[in-house]
N, C-alpha and C positions, 0 to 999 in steps of 0.2 A: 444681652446683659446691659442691664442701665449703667449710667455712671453715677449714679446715685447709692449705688448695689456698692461699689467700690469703694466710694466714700464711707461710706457705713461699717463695710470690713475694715479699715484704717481707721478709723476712729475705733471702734471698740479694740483693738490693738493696742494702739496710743494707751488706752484706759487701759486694760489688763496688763499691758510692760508698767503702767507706773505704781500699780497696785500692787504688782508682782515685788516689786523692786521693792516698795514702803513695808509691805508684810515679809519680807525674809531679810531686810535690816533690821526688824523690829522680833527679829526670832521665831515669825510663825510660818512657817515653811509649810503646813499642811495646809492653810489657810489660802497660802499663793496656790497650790497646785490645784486645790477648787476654783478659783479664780482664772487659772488657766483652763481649767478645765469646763468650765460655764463658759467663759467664752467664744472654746473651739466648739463647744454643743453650739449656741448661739450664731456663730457662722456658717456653721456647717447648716442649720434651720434656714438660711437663709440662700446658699448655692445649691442644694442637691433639687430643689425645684427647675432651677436655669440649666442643672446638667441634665437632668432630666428630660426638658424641653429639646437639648442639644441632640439626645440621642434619638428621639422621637423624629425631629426635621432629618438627620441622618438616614434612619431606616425608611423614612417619604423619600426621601433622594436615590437610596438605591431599588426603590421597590417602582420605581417613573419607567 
């Protein structure tokens, strides 16, 4: 896992808590919860290759 992977989930976080936060002050509540919800898709696009990876080096590990 880079550390650049890291950086990148924090930052689109930072983004979606403060969009989150500005659209359900502003009364749009279904608005925030696609907003959350692109987001966790968008992270989620972005780890399931690295765990992936993870499980792969695993079953090389026990299969040595």
């Amino acid at each position: 896992m880079d550390v650049s992977l890291i950086f990148r989930i924090a930052a689109v976080g930072i983004l979606v808590m403060i969009l989150n936060q500005v659209l359900k002050h502003s009364g749009r509540e279904e608005q925030a919860f696609f907003i959350s919800l692109a987001g966790l898709i968008l992270v989620l696009t972005w780890i399931i290759p690295s765990i992936y990876d993870l499980f792969v080096m695993i079953q090389e590990l026990f299969t040595l």
